[in-house]
C-alpha positions as a LaTeX table, in Angstrom:
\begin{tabular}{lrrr}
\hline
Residue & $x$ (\AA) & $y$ (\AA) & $z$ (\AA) \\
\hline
Unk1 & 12.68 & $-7.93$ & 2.86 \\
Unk2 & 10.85 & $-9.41$ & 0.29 \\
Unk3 & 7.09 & $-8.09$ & $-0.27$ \\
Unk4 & 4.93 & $-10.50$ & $-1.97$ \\
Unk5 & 2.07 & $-9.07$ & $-2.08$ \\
Unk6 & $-0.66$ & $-5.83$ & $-1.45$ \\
Unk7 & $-4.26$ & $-5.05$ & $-0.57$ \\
Unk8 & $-6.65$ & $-2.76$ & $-0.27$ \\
Unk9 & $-9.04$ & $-3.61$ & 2.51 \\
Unk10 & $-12.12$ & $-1.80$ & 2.02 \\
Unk11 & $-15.40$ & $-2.66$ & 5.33 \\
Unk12 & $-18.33$ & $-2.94$ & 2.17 \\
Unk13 & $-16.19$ & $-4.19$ & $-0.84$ \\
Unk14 & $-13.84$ & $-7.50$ & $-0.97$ \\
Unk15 & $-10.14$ & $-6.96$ & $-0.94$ \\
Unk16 & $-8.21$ & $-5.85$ & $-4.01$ \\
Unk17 & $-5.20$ & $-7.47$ & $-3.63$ \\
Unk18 & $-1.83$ & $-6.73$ & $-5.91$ \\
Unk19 & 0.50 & $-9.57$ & $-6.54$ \\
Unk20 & 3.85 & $-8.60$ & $-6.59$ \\
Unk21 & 5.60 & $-11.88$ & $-7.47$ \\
Unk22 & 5.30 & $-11.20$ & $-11.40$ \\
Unk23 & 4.99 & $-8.87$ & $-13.62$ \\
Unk24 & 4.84 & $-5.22$ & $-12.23$ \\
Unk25 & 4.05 & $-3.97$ & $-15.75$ \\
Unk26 & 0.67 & $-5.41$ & $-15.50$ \\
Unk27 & 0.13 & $-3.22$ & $-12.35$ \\
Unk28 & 0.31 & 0.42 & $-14.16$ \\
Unk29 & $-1.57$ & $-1.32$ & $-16.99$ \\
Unk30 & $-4.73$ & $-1.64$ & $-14.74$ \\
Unk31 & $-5.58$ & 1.34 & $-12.47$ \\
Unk32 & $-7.51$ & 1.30 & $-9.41$ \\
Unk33 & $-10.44$ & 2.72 & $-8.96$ \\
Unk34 & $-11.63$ & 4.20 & $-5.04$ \\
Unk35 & $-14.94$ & 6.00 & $-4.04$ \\
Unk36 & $-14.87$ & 9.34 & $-2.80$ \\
Unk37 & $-14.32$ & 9.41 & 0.99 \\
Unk38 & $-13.81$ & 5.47 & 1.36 \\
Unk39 & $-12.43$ & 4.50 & 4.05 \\
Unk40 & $-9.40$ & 1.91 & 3.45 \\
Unk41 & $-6.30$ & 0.23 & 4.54 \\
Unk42 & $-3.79$ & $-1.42$ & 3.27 \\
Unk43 & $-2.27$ & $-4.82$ & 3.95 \\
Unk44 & 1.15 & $-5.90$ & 3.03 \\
Unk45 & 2.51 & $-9.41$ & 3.21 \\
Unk46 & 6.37 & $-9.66$ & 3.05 \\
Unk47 & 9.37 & $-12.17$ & 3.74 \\
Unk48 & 12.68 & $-11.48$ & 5.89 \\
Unk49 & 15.67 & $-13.55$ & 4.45 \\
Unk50 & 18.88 & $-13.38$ & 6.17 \\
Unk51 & 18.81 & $-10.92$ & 8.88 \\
Unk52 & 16.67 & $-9.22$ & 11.40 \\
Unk53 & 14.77 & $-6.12$ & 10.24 \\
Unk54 & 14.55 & $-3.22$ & 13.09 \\
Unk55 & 12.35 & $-0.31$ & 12.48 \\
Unk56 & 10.87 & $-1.11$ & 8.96 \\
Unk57 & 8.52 & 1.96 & 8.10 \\
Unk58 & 6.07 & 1.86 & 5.30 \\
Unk59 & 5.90 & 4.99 & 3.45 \\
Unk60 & 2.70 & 5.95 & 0.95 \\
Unk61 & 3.10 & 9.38 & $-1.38$ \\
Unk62 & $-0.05$ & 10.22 & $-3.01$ \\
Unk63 & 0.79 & 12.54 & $-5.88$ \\
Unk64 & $-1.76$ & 14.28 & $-8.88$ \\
Unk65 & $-0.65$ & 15.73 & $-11.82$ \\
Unk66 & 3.20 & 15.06 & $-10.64$ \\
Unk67 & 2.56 & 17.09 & $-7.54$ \\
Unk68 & 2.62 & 15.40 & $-4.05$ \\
Unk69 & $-0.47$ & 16.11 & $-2.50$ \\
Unk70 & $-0.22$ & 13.61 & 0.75 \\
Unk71 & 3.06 & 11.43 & 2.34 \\
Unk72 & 2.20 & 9.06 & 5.34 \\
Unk73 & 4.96 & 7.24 & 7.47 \\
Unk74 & 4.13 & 3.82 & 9.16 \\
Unk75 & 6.11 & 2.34 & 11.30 \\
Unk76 & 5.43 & $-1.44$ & 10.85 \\
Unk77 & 7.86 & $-2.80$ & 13.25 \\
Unk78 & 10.80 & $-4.87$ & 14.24 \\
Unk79 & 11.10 & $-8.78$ & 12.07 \\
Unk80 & 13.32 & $-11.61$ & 12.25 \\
Unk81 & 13.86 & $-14.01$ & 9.15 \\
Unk82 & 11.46 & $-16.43$ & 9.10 \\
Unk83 & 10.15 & $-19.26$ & 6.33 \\
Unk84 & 6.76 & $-17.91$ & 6.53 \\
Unk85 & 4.88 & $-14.40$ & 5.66 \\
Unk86 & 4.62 & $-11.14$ & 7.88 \\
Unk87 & 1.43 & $-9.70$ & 7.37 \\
Unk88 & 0.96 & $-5.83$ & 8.27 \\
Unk89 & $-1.41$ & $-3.20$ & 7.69 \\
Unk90 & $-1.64$ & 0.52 & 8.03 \\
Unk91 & $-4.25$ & 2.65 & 9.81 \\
Unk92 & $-7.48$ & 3.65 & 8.30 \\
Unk93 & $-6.92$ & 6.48 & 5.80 \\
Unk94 & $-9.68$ & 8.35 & 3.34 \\
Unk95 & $-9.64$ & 8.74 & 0.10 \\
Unk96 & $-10.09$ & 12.36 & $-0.94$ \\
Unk97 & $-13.81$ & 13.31 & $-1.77$ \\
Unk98 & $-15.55$ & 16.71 & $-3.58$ \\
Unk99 & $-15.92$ & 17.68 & $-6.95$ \\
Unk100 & $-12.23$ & 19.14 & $-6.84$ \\
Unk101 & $-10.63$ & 15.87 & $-5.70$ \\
Unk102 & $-12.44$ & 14.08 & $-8.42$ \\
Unk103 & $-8.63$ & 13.03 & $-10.62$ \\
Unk104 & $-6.56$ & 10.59 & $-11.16$ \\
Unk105 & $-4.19$ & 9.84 & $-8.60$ \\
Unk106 & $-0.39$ & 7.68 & $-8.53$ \\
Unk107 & 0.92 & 6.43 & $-5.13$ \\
Unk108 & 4.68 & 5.70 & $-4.76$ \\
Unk109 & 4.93 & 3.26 & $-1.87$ \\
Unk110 & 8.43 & 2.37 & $-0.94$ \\
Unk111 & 10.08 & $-0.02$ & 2.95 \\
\hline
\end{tabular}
């Protein structure tokens, strides 16, 4: 599995989208910013090479200050290889909101 790329879908704001084709450096470089209590989800696009993919799970850690504060599983399904992108998105999450959630966060997202 090959993912190309990532997006946050937000309803009111366009898509942030992550390109994971080049440099991931770039990626830590510029930080995302979220609104308190938004309401998002977020989109993958991937390849499958060689052989069929059963049971590929998404899974998202949310972590402050080095401490894991959330982990979400998401089962995205079975794929066979195919020239073209799978596109897949997760559920509708929320972003933490109140003056105590107010910090920077680091999500470790991992197939």
């Amino acid at each position: 599995v090959i993912v190309t790329s990532m997006a946050r879908v937000v309803a009111v704001r366009h898509d942030i989208v992550l390109d994971l084709q080049g440099d991931l450096s770039q990626l830590k470089a510029n930080p995302i910013q979220v609104k308190e209590k938004a309401e998002y989800r977020i989109k993958m696009n991937f390849r499958v090479q060689h052989e069929v993919v059963s049971g590929l799970r998404y899974v998202h850690g949310v972590y402050r200050k080095g401490i894991r504060v959330a982990k979400d599983n998401h089962m995205l399904g079975s794929y066979g290889p195919k020239d073209e992108e799978y596109s897949a998105m997760t559920p509708v999450e929320e972003a933490p909101g109140g003056m105590m959630a107010r910090a920077t966060y680091t999500i470790k997202s991992s197939f």
